[in-house]
C-alpha positions as CSV (number, residue, x, y, z in Angstrom):
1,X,-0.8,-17.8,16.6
2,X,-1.9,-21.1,17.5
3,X,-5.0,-19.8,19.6
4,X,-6.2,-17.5,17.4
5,X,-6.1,-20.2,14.6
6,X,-8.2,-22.6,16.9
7,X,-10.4,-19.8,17.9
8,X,-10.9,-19.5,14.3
9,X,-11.9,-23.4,14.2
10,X,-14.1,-23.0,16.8
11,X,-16.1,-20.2,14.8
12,X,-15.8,-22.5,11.7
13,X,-17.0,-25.5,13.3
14,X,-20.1,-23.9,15.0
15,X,-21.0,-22.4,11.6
16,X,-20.9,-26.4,9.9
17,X,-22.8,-27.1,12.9
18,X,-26.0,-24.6,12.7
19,X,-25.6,-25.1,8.8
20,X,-25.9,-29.1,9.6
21,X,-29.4,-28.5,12.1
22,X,-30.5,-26.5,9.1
23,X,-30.2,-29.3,6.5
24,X,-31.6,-32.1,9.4
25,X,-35.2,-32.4,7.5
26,X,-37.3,-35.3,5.1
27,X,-35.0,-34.8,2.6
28,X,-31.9,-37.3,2.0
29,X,-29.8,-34.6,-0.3
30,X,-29.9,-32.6,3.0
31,X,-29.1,-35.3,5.1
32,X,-26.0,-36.6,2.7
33,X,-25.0,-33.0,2.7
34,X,-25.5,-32.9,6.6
35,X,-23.4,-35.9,7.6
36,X,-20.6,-34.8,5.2
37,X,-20.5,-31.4,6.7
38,X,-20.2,-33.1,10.1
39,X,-17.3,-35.5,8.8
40,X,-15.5,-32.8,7.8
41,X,-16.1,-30.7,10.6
42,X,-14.5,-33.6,13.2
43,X,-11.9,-34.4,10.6
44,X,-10.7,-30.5,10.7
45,X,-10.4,-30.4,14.4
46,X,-8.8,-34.1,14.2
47,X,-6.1,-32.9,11.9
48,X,-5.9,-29.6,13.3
49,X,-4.9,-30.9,16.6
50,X,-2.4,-33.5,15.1
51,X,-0.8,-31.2,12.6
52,X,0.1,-28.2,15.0
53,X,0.3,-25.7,13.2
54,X,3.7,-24.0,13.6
55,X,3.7,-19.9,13.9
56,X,6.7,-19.0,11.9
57,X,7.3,-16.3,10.3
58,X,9.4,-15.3,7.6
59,X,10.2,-16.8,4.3
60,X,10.8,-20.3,5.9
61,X,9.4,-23.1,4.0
62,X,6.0,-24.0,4.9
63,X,6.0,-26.9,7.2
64,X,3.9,-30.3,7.2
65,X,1.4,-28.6,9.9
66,X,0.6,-25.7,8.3
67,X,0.3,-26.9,5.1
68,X,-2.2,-29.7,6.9
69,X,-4.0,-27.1,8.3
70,X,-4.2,-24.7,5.4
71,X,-5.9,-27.8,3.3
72,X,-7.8,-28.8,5.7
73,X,-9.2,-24.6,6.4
74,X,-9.6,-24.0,2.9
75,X,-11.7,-27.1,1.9
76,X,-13.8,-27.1,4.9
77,X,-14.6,-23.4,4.0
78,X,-15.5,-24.3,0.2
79,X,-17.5,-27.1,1.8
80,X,-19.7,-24.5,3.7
81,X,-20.0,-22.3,1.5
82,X,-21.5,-24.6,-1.1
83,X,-23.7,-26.2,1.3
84,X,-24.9,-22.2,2.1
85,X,-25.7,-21.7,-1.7
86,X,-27.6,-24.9,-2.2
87,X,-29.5,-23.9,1.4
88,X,-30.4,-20.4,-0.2
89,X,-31.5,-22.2,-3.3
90,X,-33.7,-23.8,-1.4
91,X,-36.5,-21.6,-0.6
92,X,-39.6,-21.2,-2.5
93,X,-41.2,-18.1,-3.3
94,X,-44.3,-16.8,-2.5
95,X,-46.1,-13.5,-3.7
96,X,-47.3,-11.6,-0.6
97,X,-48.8,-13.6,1.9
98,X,-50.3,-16.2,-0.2
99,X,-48.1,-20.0,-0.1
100,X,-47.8,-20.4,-3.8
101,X,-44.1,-22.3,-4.5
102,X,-42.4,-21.1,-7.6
103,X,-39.5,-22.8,-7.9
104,X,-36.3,-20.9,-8.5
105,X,-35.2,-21.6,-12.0
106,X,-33.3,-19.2,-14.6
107,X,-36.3,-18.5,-16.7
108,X,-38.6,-17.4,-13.2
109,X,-37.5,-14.4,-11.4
110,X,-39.2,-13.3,-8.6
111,X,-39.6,-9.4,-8.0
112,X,-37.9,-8.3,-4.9
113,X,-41.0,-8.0,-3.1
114,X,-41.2,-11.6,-2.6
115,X,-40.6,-13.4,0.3
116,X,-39.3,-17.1,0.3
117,X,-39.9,-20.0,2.2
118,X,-38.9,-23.1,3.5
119,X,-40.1,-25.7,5.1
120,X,-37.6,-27.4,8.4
121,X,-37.7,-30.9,9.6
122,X,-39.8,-29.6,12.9
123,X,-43.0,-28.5,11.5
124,X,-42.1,-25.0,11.0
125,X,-41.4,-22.8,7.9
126,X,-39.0,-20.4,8.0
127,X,-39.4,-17.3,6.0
128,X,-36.6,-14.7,3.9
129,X,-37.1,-12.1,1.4
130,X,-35.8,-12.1,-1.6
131,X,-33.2,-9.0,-1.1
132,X,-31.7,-10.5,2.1
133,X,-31.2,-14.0,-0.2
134,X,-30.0,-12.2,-3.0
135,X,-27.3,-10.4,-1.1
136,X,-26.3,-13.8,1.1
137,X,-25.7,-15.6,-1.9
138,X,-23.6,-13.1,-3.7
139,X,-21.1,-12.7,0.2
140,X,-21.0,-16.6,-0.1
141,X,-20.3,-16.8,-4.1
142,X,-17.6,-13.9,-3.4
143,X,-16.2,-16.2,-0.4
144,X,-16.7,-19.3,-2.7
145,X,-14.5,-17.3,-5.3
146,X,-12.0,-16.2,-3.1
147,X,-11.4,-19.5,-1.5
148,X,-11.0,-21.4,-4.8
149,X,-8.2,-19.2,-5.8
150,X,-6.7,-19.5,-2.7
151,X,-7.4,-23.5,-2.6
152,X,-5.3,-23.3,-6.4
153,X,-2.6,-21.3,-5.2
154,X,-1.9,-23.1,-2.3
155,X,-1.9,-26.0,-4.5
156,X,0.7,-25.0,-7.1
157,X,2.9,-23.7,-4.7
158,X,3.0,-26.9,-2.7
159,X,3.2,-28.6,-6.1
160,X,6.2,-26.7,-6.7
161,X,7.6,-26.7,-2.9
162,X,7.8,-23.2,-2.9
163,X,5.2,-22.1,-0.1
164,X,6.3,-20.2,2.4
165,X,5.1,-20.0,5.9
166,X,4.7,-15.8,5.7
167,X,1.9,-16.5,3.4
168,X,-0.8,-18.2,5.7
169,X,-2.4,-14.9,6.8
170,X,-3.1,-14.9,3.1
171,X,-4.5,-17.9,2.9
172,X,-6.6,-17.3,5.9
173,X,-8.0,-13.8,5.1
174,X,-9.1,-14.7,1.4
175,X,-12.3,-15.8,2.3
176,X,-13.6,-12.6,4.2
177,X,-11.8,-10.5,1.2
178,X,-13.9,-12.1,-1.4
179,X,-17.1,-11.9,0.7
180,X,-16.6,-8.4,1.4
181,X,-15.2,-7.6,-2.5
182,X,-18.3,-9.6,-3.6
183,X,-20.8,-7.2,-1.3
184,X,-19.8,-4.7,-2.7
185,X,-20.0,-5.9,-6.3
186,X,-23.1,-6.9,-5.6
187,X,-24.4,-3.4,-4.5
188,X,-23.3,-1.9,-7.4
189,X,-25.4,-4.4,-9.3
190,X,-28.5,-3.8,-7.6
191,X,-27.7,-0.2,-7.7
192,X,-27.3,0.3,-11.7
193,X,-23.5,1.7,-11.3
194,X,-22.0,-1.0,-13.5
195,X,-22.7,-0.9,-17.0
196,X,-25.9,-3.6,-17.3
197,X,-26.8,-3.6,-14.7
198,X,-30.0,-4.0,-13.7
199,X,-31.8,-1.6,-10.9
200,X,-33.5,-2.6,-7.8
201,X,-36.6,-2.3,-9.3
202,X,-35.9,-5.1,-11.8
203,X,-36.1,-8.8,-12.0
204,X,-32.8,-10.4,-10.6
205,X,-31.1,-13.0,-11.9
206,X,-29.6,-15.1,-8.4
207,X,-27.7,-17.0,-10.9
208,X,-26.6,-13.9,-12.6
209,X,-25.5,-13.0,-9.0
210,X,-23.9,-16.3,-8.0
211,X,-21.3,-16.0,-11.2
212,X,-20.4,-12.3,-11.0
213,X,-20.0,-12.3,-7.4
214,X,-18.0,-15.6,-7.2
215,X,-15.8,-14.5,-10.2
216,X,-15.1,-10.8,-8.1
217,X,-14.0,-13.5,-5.2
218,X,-11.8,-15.5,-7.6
219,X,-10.5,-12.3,-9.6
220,X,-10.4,-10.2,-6.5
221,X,-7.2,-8.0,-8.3
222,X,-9.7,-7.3,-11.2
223,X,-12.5,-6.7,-9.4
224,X,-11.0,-4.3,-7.4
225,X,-9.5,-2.4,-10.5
226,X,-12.9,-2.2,-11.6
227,X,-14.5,-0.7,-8.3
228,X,-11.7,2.0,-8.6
229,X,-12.8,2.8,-11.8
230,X,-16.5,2.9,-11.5
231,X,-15.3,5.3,-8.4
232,X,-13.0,7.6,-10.2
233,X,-16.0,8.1,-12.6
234,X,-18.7,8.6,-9.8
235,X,-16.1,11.1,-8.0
236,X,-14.2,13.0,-10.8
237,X,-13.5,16.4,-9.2
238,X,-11.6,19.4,-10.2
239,X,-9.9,20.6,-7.0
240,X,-8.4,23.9,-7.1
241,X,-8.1,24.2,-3.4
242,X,-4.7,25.4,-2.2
243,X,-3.4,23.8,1.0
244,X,-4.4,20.4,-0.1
245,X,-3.0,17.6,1.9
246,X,-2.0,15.5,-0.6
247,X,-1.2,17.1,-3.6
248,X,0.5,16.0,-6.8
249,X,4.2,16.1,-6.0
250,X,5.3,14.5,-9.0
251,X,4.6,17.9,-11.5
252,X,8.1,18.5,-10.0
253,X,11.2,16.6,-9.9
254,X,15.3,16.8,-9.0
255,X,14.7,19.9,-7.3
256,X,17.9,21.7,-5.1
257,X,18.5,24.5,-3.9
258,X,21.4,27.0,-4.6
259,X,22.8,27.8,-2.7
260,X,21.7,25.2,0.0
261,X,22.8,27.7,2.7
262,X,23.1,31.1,2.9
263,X,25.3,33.5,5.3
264,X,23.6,35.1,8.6
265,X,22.3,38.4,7.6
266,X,23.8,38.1,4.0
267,X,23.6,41.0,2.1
268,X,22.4,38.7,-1.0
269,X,19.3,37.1,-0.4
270,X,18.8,35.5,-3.6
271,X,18.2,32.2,-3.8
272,X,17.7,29.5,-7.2
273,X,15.5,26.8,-7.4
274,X,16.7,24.4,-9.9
275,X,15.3,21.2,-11.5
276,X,11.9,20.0,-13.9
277,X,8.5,21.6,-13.6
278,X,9.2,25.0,-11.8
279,X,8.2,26.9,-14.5
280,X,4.8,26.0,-13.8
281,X,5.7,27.3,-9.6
282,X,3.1,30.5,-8.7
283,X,4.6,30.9,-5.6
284,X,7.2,30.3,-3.5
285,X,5.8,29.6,0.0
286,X,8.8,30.1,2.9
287,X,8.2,28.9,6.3
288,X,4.4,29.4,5.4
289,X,4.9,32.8,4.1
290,X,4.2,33.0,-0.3
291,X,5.7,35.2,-2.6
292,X,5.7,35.9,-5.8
293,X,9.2,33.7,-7.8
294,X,11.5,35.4,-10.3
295,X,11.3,33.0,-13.9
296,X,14.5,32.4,-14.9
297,X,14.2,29.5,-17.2
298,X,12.6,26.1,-17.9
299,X,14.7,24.9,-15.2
300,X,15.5,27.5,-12.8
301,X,13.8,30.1,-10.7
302,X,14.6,32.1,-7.5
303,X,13.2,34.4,-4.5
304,X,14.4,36.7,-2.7
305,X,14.9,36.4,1.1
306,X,13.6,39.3,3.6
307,X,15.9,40.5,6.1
308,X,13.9,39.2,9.0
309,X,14.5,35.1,7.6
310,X,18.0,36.1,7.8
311,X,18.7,37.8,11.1
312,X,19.7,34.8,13.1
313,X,20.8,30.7,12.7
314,X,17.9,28.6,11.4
315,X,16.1,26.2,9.1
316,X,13.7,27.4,6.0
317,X,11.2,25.2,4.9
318,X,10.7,26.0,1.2
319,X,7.6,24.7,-1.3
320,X,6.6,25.7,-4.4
321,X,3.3,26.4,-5.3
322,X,1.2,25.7,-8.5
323,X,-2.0,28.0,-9.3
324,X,-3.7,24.6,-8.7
325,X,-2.6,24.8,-5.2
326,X,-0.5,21.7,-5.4
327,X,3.0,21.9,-4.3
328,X,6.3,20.6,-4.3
329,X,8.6,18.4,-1.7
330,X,10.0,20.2,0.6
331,X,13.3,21.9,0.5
332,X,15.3,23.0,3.8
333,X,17.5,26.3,3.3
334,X,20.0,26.8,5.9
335,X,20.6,30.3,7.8
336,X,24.2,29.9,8.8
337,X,27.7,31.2,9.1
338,X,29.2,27.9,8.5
339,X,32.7,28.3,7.1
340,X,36.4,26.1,6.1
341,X,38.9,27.5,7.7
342,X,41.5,25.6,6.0
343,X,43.1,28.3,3.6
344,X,45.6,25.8,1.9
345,X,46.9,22.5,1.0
346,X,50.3,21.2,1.3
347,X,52.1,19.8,-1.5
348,X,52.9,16.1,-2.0
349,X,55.2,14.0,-4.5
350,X,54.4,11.0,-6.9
351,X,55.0,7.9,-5.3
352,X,55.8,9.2,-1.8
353,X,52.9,9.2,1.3
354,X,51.2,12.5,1.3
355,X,51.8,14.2,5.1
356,X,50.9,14.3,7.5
357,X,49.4,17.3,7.2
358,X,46.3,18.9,9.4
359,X,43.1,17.8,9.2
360,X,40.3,20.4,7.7
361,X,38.6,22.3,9.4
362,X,35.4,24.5,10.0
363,X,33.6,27.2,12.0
364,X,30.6,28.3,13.0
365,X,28.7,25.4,12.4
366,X,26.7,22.4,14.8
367,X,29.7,19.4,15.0
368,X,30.0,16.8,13.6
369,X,31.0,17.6,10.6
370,X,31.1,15.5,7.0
371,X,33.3,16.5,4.7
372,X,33.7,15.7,0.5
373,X,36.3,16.6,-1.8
374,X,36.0,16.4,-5.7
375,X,39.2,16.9,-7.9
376,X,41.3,15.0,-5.6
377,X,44.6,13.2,-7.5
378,X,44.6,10.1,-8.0
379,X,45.7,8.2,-4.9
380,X,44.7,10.5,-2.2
381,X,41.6,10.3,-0.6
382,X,39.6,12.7,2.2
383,X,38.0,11.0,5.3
384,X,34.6,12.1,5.4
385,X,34.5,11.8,8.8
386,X,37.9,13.4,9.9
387,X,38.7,15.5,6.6
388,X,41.9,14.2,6.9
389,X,44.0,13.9,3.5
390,X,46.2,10.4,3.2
391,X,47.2,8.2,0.5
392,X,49.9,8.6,-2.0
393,X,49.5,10.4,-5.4
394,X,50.2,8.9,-8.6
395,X,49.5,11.7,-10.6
396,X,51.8,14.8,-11.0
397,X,50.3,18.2,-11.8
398,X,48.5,21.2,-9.9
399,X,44.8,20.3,-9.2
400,X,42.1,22.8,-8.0
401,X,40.3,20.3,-5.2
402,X,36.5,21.8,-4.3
403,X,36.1,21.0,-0.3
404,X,32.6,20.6,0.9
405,X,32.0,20.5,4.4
406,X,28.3,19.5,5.7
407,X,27.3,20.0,9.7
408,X,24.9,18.0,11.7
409,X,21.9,20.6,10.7
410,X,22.7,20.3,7.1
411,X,24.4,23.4,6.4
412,X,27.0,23.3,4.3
413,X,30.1,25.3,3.1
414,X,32.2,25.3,0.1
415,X,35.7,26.3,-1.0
416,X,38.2,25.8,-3.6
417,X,42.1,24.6,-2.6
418,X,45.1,24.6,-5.3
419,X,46.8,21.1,-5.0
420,X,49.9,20.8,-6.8
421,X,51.9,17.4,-6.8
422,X,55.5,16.9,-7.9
């Protein structure tokens, strides 16, 4: 991390220094503004090279280096980016080619035909229209924006010594957000798409610019809400295509199947869906293939399997369909002869160890297995991954135990056991 944060202050530090040749001209503001650029340029890479900056990551506290650096990033940034603002400020404003100055105020706005000017400290005048001003100042105000939050956040959690070292990328990419939020903002400006605003063809405000595009930076959470809003407007659709990649999966809910796995060529081929929102299914598509579902109620429908779906071992993707082609999760159905073998359980007595007695078992289906039991007395218990039966009950009585059994393909067999317990 450490090189990339000092290529990073190489960038910075050549864009204080063209910014600093900029300002070198008969004016003392420029030159103030110049030399205390270049102080804080060296006293960056000074402090950059004495802090180290660590590259941790995690939720470690932030240490001293970072948190030296971080300052030091964030203030130099704000630094340039103000000094950019005042140098686009700067220009004078001419209408065609003639060299008339009008002064940027509030109350004069040039048209966007106009091209500004200004004058260097080597006997040359350098020349930018009025668009290509407009729209640096409102990257640098969204920049500007962006870093202050960041500059206030950093401060209150270092005020609080909560800051962490995972957030430095955050620190570090909230400039570029807010300049790139800010373009944006700004184009919609220009363009007319937010409510006010004014079209290209009008008179711009650059101080009208400067605020809304350095409060997008500083609000960049709001400002994004509001971009997704302006788009959901621009782009409302009603899409009735089926097939849709993403589709709204949330019209249904809790769905299962039953039963979750069906018999090799079973000679009932029924099968429910159960759970919220199938009443509003269309069709049932299986492995690709749609049919028509049988309503049963507000929770429940079902389809009928062909014989072909059933002829061998397998996996059935099932989906259901809405007549506005969105569609559901999907559910697997099992194709297999998956079966307990275990026809009965021995009895036990209260207060003496139960067995031992055989572990469970299956058929037919892809090892290993997982097995549940519900109904169990109390004190014995069923290994899920033996199905072996231990403990000792507590509870006399007959008890009907319901044995689920689950393979390593997800097919899964049921059966009910009498229990009794003396």
């Amino acid at each position: 991390m450490k090189g990339i944060l000092i290529v990073a202050a190489v960038i910075v530090l050549v864009c204080l220094a063209l910014l600093a040749t900029v300002f070198i001209g008969p004016n003392l503001a420029a030159w103030a503004v110049s030399a205390l650029i270049l102080v804080a340029a060296i006293g960056f890479v000074w402090w950059f090279i004495v802090s180290k900056p660590d590259d941790d990551v995690g939720d470690k506290p932030m240490t001293l280096g970072t948190r030296r650096f971080l300052i030091l990033y964030l203030a130099a940034v704000c630094m340039l980016l103000i000094a950019g603002i005042a140098f686009l400020f700067s220009f004078n404003y001419i209408h065609d080619a003639q060299f008339n100055p009008i002064p940027l105020t509030a109350t004069t706005f040039p048209k966007p035909a106009q091209v500004g000017y200004l004058d260097t400290g080597w006997n040359q005048r350098w020349f930018l229209s009025l668009d290509i001003q407009l729209l640096l100042l409102g990257i640098c105000a969204g920049a500007l924006g962006s870093s202050i939050h960041a500059l206030k956040s950093l401060a209150d959690f270092l005020g609080n010594c909560t800051a962490k070292t995972s957030w430095l990328w955050f620190y570090l990419t909230r400039p570029f957000l807010g300049a790139a939020l800010a373009l944006i903002i700004y184009a919609m400006i220009r363009g007319g798409l937010l409510t006010g605003a004014q079209g290209a063809g009008a008179a711009v405000d650059p101080f009208g610019v400067l605020a809304v595009c350095g409060l997008a930076g500083m609000f960049a959470d709001r400002a994004s809400q509001k971009l997704s809003e302006v788009f959901d407007t621009l782009f409302t659709t009603d899409d009735k295509r089926k097939d849709k990649l993403f589709a709204h999966k949330d019209k249904f809910a809790d769905l299962r199947l039953d039963p979750p796995t069906v018999p090799v060529k079973a000679p009932l081929r029924v099968v429910r869906v159960r759970g919220t929102g199938v009443e509003g299914a269309e069709k049932v598509r299986i492995n690709g293939d749609e049919r028509a579902p049988i309503p049963l109620s507000d929770t429940a429908i079902a389809f009928e399997l062909t014989e072909a779906e059933i002829t061998a071992k397998g996996r059935l993707k099932i989906q259901l369909v809405t007549a506005d082609g969105d569609f559901s999760k999907e559910l697997i159905l099992n194709v297999s002869d998956i079966a307990i073998t275990t026809l009965a359980l021995p009895g036990g007595t209260v207060g003496q160890a139960y067995g031992p007695v055989p572990p469970l078992e299956a058929k037919e289906g892809v090892g290993p297995y997982k097995w549940n039991g519900q109904g169990l007395p109390g004190g014995l218990t069923l290994s899920k991954d033996t199905g072996q039966l231990a403990g000792t009950p507590a509870v006399a009585g007959l008890r009907l135990v319901e044995i689920t059994v689950t393979d390593r393909d997800g097919a899964t067999a049921k059966t009910s056991l009498p229990l009794r317990i003396a």
